[in-house]
N, C-alpha and C positions, 0 to 999 in steps of 0.2 A: 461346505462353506465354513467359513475359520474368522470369528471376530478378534481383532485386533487392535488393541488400545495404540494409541500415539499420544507424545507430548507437541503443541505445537509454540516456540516459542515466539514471539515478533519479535526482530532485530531492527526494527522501526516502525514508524506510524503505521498499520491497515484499514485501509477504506475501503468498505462493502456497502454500497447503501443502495437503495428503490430508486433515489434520486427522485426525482419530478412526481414521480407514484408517491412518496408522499413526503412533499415539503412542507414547511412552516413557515408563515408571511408575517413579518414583521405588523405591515398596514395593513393584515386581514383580523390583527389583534389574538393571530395564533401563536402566538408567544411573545412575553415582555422582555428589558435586560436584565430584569431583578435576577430571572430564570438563567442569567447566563453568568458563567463564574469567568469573574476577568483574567486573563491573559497576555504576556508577552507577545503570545502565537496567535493573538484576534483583534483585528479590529471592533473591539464590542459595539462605540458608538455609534460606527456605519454599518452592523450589522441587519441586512434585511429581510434574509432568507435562511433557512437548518435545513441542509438535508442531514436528515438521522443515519444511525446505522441503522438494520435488521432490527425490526422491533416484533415480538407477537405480538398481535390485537390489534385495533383499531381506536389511534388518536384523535382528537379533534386541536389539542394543541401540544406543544411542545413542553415535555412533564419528563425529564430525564430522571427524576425519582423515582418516581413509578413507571418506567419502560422498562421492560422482560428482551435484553437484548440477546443477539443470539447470530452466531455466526453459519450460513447456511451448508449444507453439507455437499449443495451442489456445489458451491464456491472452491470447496477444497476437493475435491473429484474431476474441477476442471483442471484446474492447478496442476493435478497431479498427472492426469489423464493427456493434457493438450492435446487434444482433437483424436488423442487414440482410444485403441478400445481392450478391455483387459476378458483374455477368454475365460469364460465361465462366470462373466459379472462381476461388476462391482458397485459396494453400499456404501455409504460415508453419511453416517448419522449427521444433523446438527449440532453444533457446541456450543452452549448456553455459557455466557458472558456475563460478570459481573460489570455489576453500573459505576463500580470505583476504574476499572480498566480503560471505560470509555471518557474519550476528552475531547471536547467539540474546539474547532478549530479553523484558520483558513489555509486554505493550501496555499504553498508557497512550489515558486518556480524561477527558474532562472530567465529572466526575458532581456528581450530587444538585442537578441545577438549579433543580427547586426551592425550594429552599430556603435562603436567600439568607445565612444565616451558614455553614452547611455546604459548599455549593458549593465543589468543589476540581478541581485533578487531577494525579488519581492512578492507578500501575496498578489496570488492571481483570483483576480475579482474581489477584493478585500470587503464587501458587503454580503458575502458569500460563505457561511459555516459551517464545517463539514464533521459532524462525528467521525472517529477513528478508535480503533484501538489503540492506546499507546503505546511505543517500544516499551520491551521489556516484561509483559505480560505475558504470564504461562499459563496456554489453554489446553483441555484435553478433551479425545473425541476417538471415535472408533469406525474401523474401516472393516468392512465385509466383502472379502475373498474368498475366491476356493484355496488359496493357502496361505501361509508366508514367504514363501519363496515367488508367490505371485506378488506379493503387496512389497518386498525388497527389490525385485522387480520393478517393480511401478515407480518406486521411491529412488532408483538409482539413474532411472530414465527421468524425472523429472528435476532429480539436481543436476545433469548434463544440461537439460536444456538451459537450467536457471546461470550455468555456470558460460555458458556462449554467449547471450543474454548480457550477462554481467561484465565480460571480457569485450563487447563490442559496444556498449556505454565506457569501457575506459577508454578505451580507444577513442571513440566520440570527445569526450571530456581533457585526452590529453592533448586533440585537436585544439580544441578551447582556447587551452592553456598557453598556448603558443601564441595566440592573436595578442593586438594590444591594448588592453582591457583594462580599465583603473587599477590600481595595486590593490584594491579591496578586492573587487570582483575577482583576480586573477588569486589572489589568496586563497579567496573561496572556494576556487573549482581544485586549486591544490589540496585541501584540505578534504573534499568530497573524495577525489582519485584519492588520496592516504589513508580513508576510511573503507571505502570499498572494495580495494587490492584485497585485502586476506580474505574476503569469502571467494576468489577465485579459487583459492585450497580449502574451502569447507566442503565436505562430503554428504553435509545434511540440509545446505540451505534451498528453499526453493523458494519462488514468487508468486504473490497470490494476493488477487482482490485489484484493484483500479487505480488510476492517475500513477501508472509507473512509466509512460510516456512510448513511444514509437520502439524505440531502441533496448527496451525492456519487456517488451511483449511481441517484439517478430524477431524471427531467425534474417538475416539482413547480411549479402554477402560482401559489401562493402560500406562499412559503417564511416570511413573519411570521409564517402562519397555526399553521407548526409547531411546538409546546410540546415543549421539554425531549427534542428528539432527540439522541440518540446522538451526542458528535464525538470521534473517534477521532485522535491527535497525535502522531506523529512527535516527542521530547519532543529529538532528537538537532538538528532541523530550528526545532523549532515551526510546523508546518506538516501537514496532512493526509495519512495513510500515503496511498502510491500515483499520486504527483506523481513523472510519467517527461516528458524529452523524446526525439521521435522527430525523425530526418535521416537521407534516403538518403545512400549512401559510394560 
């Protein structure tokens, strides 16, 4: 077996968290807003709930200065792995995360597509804060193979997938685009499609960790055919949460 260092970069927000396994209640007095650094990207006022990222130890309340965050090593194995299996095994340590990287936040999403004056976006559940890592943070972590030609392997099979994936949200999105959506909205989804074309040519990007929406996480053989799914936005990027690149070091 052969350890292998990687860099992994986010090219937008990632969200990894326990969710419900361990939130923070505003009205259970598990966290105040003093604790919460204001935001363009939060509704602080109406916040009522934190789900954390990956924390070691056991909180009683919401203490992002003292949280040991940490991205789990299964997260980037599934990632990498989606549902296959690598002969002779595979490890992927966890990657301990600093607390400057993490920025709590509410997720945003594109809603009510339907409905072609209504169509916006906006946070989804705006009383709802979700730690992420934010774009742009470079993490490192180590994978265990029996080689490298197995772990280039792995890595060349999981940017195809991420790269299908990404070609059938444009398609999706250039669907969109065409409906008759207020000249903001219709802006928007131009703006998302112009930012996400070029990692159809990245040979390192792959997807990794939650709320990257239907069309982001299944292989889908007719993506026009999907009405009004879910797309989840990075509002920091304009671009879809969970856009990492991977490079061995």
């Amino acid at each position: 077996m052969e350890t292998i260092a990687y860099q992994l970069t986010t090219c937008s927000g990632l969200i990894v968290s326990p969710r419900s396994a361990l939130a923070f209640y505003r009205d259970l007095d598990e966290f105040s807003l003093e604790k919460v650094e204001d935001s363009e990207y939060l509704a602080k006022s109406r916040l009522k709930v934190i789900y954390p990222f990956y924390q070691y130890g056991i909180y009683t309340a919401y203490n992002p200065e003292g949280a040991a965050y940490y991205l789990p090593g299964s997260s980037v194995k599934g990632a990498l792995c989606r549902g296959t299996s690598v002969e002779g095994g595979l490890m992927s340590d966890d990657i301990l995360i600093p607390g400057s990287y993490i920025v709590l936040r509410n997720i945003y999403k594109v809603q009510y597509l339907e409905e072609n004056t209504q169509a916006c976006f906006a946070p989804f559940f705006d009383n709802v804060g979700v730690e992420m890592v934010r774009a742009d943070s470079p993490l490192q972590g180590q994978l265990i193979l029996p080689d490298r030609d197995s772990a280039n392997a792995l890595i060349t099979a999981a940017n195809k997938s991420a790269k299908i994936k990404i070609g059938q949200m444009l398609e999706y999105l250039s669907e969109l685009a065409k409906r008759e959506y207020k000249e903001e909205m219709t802006k928007k989804l131009h703006t998302i499609i112009e930012n996400l074309s070029p990692y159809l040519e990245n040979d390192h990007i792959i997807l990794l960790g939650g709320y990257k929406g239907l069309l982001h996480s299944m292989d889908i053989k007719d993506p026009s055919a999907v009405t009004n799914s879910g797309v989840f936005i990075d509002p920091e990027k304009d671009l879809p949460y969970g856009l990492a690149e991977i490079e061995f070091i």
